[in-house]
MIDOSE-1310 file (N, C-alpha, C; in nm, 2 decimals, decimal comma, always signed):
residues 180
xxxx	-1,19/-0,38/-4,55/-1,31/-0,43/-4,61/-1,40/-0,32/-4,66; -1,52/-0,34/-4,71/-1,58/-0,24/-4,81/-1,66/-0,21/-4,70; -1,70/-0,26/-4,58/-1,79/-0,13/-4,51/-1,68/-0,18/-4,31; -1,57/-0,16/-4,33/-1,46/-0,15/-4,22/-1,37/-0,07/-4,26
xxxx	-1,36/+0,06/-4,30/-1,29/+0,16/-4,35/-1,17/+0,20/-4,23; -1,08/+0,25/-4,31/-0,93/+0,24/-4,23/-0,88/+0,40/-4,28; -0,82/+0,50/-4,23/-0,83/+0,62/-4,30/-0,67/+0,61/-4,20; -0,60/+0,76/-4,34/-0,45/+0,76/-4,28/-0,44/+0,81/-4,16
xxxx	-0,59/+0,93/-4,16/-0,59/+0,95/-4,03/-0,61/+0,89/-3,89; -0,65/+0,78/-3,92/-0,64/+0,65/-3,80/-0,55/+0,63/-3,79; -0,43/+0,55/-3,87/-0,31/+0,52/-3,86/-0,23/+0,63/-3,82; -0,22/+0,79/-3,82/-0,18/+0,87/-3,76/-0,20/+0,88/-3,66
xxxx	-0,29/+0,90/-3,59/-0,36/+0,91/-3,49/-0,31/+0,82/-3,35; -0,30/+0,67/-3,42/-0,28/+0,55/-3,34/-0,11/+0,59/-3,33; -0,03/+0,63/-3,42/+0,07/+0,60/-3,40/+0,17/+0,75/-3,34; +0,08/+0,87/-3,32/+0,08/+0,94/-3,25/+0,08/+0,94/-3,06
xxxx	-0,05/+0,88/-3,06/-0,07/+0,88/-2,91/+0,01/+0,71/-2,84; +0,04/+0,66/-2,91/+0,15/+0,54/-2,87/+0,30/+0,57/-2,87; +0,33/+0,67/-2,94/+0,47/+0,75/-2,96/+0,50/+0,82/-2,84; +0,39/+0,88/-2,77/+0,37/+0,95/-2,70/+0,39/+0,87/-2,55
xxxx	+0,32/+0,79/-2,57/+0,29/+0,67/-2,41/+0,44/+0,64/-2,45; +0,45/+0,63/-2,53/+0,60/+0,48/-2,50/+0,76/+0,56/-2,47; +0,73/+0,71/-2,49/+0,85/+0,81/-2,48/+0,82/+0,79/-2,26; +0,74/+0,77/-2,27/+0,71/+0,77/-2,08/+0,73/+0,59/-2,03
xxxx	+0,73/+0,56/-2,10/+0,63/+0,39/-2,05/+0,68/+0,31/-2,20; +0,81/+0,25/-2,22/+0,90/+0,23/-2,36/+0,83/+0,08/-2,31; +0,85/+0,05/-2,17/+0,83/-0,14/-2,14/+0,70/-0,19/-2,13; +0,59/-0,06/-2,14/+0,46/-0,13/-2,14/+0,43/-0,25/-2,33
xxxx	+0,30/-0,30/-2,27/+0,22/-0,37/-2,41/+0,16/-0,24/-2,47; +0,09/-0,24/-2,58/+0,03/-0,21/-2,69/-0,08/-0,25/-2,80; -0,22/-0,26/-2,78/-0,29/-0,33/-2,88/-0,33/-0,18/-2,94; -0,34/-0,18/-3,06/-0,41/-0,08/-3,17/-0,48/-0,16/-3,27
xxxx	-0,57/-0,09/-3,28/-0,69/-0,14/-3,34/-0,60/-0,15/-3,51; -0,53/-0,02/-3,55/-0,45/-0,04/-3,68/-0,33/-0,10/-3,67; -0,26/-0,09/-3,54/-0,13/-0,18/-3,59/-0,16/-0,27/-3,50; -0,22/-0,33/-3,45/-0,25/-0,48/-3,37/-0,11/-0,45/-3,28
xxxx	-0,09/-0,56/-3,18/-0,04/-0,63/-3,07/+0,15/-0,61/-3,07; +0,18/-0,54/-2,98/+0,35/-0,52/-2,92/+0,34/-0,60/-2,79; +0,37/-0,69/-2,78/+0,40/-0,75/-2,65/+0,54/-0,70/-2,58; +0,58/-0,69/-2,48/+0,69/-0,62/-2,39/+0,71/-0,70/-2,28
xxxx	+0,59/-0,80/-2,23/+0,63/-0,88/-2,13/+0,61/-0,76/-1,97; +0,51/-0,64/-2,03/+0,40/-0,55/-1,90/+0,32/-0,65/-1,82; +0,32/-0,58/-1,74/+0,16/-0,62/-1,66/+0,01/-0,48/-1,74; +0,09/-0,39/-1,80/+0,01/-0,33/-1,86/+0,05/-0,27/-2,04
xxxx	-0,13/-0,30/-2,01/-0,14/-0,28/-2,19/-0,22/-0,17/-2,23; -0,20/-0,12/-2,32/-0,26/+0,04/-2,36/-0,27/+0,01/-2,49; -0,44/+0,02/-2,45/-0,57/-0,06/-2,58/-0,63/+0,09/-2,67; -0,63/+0,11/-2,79/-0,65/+0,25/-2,86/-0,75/+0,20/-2,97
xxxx	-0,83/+0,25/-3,01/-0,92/+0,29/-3,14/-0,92/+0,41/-3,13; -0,81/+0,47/-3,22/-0,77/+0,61/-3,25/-0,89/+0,69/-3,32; -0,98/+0,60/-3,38/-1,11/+0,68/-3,45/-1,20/+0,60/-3,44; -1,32/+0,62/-3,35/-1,41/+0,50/-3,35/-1,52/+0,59/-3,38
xxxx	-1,58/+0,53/-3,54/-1,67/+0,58/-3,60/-1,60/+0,61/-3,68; -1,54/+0,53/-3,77/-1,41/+0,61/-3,86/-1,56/+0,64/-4,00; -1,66/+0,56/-4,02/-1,71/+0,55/-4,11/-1,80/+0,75/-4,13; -1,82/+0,76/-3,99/-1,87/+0,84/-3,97/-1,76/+1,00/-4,01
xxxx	-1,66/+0,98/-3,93/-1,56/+1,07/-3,98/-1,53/+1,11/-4,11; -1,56/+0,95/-4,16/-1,50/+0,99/-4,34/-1,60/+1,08/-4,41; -1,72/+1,05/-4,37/-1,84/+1,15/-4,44/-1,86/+1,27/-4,37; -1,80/+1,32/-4,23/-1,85/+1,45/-4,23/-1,93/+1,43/-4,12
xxxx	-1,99/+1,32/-4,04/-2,06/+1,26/-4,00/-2,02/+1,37/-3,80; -2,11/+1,46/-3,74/-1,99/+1,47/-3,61/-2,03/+1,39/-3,48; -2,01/+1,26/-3,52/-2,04/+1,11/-3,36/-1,90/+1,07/-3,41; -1,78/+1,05/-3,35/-1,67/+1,00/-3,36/-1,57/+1,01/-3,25
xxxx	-1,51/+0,93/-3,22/-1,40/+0,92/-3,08/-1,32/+0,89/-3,08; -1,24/+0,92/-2,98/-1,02/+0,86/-3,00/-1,06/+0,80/-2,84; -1,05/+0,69/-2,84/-1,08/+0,57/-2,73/-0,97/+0,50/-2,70; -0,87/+0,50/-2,60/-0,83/+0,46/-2,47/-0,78/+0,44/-2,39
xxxx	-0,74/+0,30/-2,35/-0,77/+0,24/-2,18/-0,60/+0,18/-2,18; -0,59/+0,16/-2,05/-0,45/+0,10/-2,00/-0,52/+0,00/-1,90; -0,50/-0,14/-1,92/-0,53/-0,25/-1,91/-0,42/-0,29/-1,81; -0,42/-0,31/-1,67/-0,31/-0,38/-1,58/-0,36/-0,51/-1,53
xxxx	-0,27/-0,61/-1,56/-0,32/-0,77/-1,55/-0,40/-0,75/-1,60; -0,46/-0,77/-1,78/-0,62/-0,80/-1,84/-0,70/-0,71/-1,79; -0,72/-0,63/-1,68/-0,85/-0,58/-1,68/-0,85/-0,43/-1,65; -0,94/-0,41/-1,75/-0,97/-0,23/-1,81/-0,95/-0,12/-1,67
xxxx	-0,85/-0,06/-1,63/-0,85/+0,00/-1,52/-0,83/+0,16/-1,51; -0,75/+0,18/-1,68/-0,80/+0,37/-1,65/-0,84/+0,38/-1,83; -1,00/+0,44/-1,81/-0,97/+0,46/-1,97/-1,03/+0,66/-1,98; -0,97/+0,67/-2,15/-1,03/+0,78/-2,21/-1,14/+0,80/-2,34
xxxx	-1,23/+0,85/-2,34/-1,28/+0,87/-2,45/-1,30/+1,05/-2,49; -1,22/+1,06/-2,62/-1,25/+1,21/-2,60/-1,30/+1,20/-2,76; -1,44/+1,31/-2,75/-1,55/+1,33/-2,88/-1,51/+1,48/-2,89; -1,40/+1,49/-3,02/-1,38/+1,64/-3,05/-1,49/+1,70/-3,08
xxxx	-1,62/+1,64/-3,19/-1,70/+1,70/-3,18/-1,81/+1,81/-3,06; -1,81/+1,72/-2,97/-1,89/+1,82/-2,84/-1,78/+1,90/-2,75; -1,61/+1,82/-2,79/-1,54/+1,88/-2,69/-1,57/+1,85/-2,57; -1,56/+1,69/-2,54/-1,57/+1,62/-2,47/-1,48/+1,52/-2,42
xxxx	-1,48/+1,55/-2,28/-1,34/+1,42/-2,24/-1,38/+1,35/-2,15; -1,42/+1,19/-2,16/-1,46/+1,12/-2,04/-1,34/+1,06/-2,00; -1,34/+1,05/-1,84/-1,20/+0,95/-1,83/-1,33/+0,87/-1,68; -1,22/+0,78/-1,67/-1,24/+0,70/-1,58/-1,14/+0,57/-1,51
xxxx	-1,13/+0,57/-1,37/-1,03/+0,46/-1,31/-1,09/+0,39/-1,21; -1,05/+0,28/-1,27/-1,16/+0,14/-1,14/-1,12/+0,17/-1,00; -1,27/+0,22/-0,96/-1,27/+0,26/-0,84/-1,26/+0,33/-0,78; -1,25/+0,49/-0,90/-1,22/+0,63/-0,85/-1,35/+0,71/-0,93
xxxx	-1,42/+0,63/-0,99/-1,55/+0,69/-1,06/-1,52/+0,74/-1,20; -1,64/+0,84/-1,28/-1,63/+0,87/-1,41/-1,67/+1,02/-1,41; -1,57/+1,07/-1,51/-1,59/+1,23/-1,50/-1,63/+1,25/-1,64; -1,65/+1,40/-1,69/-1,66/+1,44/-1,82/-1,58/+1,55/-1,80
xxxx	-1,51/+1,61/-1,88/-1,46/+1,75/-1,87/-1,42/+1,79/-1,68; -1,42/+1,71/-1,62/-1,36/+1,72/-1,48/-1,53/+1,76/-1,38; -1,66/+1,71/-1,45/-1,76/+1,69/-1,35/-1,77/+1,56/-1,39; -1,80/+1,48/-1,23/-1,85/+1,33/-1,18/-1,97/+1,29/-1,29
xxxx	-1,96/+1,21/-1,34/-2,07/+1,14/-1,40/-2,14/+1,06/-1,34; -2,26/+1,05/-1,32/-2,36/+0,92/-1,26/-2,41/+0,84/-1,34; -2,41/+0,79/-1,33/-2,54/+0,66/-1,44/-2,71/+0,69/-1,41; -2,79/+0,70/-1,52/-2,93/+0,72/-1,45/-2,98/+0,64/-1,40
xxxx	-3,12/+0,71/-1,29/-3,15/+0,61/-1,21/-3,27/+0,55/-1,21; -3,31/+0,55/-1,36/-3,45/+0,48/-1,38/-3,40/+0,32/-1,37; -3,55/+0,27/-1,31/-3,51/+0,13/-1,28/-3,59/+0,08/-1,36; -3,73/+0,08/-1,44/-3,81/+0,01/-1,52/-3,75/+0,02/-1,66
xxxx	-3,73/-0,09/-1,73/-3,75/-0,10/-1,86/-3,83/+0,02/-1,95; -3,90/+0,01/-1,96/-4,00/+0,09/-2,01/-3,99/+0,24/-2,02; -3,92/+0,29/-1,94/-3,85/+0,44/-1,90/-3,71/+0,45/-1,93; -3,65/+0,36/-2,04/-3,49/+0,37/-2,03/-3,50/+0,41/-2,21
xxxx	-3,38/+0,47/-2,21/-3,35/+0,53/-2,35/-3,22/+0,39/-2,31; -3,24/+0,35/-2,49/-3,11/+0,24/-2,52/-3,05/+0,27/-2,60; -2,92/+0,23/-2,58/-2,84/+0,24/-2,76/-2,79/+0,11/-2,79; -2,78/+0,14/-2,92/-2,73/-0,02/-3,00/-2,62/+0,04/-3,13
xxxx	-2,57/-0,09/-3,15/-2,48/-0,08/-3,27/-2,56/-0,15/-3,39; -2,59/-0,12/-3,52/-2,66/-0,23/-3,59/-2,52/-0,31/-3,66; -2,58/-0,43/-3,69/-2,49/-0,55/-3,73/-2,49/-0,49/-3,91; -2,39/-0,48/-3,98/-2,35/-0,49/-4,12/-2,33/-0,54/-4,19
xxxx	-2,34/-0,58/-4,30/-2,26/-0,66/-4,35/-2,28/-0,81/-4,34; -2,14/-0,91/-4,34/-2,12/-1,01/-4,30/-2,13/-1,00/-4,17; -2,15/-0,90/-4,05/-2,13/-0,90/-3,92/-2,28/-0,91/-3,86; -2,35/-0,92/-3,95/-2,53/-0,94/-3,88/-2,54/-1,07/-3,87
xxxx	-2,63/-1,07/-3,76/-2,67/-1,20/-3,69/-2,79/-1,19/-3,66; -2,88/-1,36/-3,67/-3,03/-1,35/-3,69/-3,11/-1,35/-3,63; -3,05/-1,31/-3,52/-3,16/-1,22/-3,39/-3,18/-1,10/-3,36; -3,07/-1,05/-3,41/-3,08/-0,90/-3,39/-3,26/-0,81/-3,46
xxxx	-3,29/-0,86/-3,54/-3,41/-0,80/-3,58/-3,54/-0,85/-3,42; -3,55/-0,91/-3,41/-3,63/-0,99/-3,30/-3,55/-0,86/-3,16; -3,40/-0,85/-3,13/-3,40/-0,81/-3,01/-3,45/-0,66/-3,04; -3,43/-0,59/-3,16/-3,49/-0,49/-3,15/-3,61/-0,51/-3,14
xxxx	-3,68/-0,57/-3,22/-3,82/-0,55/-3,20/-3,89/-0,56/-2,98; -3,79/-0,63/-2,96/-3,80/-0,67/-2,79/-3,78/-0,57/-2,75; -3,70/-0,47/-2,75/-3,63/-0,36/-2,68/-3,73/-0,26/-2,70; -3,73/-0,22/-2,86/-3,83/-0,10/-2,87/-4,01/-0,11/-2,82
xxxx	-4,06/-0,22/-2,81/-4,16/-0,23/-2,74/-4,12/-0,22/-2,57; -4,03/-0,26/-2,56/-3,98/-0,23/-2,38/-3,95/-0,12/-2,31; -3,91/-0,03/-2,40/-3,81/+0,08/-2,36/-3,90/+0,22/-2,46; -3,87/+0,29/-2,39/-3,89/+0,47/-2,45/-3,81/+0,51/-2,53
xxxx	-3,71/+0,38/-2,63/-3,66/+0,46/-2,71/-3,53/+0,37/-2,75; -3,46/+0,37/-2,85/-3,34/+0,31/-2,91/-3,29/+0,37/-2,99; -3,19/+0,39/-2,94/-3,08/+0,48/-3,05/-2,94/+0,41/-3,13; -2,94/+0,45/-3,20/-2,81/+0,37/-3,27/-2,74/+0,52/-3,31
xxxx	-2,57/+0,49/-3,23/-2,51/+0,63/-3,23/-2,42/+0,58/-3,31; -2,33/+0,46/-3,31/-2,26/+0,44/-3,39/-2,11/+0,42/-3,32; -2,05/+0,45/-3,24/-1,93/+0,42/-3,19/-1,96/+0,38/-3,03; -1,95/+0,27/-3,02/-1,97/+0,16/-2,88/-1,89/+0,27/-2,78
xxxx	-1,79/+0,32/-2,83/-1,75/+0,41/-2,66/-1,79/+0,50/-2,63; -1,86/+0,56/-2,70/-1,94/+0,71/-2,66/-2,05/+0,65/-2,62; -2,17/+0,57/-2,63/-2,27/+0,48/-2,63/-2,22/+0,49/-2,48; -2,10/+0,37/-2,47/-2,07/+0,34/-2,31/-2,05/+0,45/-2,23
xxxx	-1,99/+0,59/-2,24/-1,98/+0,72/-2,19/-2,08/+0,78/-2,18; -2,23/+0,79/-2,31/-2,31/+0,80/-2,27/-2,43/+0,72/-2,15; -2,37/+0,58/-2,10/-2,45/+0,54/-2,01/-2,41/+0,60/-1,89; -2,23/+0,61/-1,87/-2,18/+0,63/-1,78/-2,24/+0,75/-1,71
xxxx	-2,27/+0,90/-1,79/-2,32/+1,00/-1,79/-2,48/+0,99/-1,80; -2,60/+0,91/-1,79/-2,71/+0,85/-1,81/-2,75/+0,94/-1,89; -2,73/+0,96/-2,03/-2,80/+0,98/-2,16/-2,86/+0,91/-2,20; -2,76/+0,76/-2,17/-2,89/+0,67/-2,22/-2,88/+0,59/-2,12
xxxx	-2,95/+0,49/-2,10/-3,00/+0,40/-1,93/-2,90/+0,30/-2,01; -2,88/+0,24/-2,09/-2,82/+0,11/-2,19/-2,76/+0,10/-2,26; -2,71/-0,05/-2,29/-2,61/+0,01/-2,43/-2,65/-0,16/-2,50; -2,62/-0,21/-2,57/-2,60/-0,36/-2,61/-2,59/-0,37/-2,76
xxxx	-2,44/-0,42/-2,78/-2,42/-0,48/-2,93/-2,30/-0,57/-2,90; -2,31/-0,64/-3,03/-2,27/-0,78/-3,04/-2,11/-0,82/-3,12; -2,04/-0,88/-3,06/-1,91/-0,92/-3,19/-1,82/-0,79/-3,18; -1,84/-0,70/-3,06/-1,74/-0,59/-3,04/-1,62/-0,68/-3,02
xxxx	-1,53/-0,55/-3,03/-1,33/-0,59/-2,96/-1,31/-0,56/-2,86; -1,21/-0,54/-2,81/-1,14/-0,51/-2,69/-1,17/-0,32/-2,72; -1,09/-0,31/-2,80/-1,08/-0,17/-2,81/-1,23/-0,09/-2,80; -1,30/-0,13/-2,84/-1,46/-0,10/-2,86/-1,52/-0,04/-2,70
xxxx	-1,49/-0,15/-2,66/-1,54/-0,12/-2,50/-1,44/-0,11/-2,43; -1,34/-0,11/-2,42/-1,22/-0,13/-2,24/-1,23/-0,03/-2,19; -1,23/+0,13/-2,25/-1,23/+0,23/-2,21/-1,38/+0,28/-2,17; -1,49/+0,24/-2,22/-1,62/+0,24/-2,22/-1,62/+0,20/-2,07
């Protein structure tokens, strides 16, 4: 679509690091954000957005990420987000915590509203909805601040890592957040 841009380098990307998984793991699932759904009849599935922020990449833009996660029974249990720009690699496994570059991540520990940096995704297009002006207006009078970074899994890696106390947008995928 005219503002959901698709680049070859996505489609390389995706079909790189699935080339890769499936020379180890041929009987797992597969969801890619560019080539959609391989079913195999797994208990696990290995969920990718090979470029999240593709819009951003295309212009030169440096917020962009290769996102993720291996899903066992439905639920998100080891994911990656790695941001070549900062040279950054988050990983994380349910119930073993979140690292960056191999230090522990914490979440911050402000507890008031009012003291929290947030991030958002803005709605585009046909994908806006008619609250969103209202929740910002709610948030930025609440909070010390709102950021709109642009790719939901860095957002989520930046809470994990407490850059920002929050995160909240609307009508994401799977891919968007599992590894988040």
């Amino acid at each position: 679509g005219s503002t959901d841009y698709v680049t070859e380098v996505d489609r390389k990307v995706e079909n790189i690091i699935f080339e890769e998984i499936k020379s180890f793991y041929p009987e797992h699932n597969f969801l890619g954000e560019e080539s959609g759904e391989e079913i195999n009849n797994s208990n696990v599935t290995w969920i990718l957005d090979p470029i999240d922020g593709t819009t951003n990449f295309i212009n030169g833009f440096p917020h962009y990420c290769v996102s993720l996660c291996a899903s066992v029974d439905g639920i998100p249990s080891h994911g990656v987000i790695i941001d070549p720009t900062r040279r950054e690699e988050f990983s994380a496994s349910k119930g073993k915590g979140a690292w960056c570059n191999n230090k522990r991540l914490r979440v911050s520990k402000r507890h008031q509203m009012i003291n929290c940096l947030i991030g958002t995704g803005i709605p585009y297009a046909d994908n806006a909805h008619e609250n969103y002006l209202g929740e910002i207006d709610i948030i930025s009078k609440n909070s010390c601040g709102l950021r709109r970074i642009v790719t939901a899994s860095l957002d989520l890696a930046f809470v994990a890592s407490g850059k920002l106390d929050g995160f909240w947008e609307r009508d994401l995928n799977i891919w968007d957040v599992c590894s988040g």
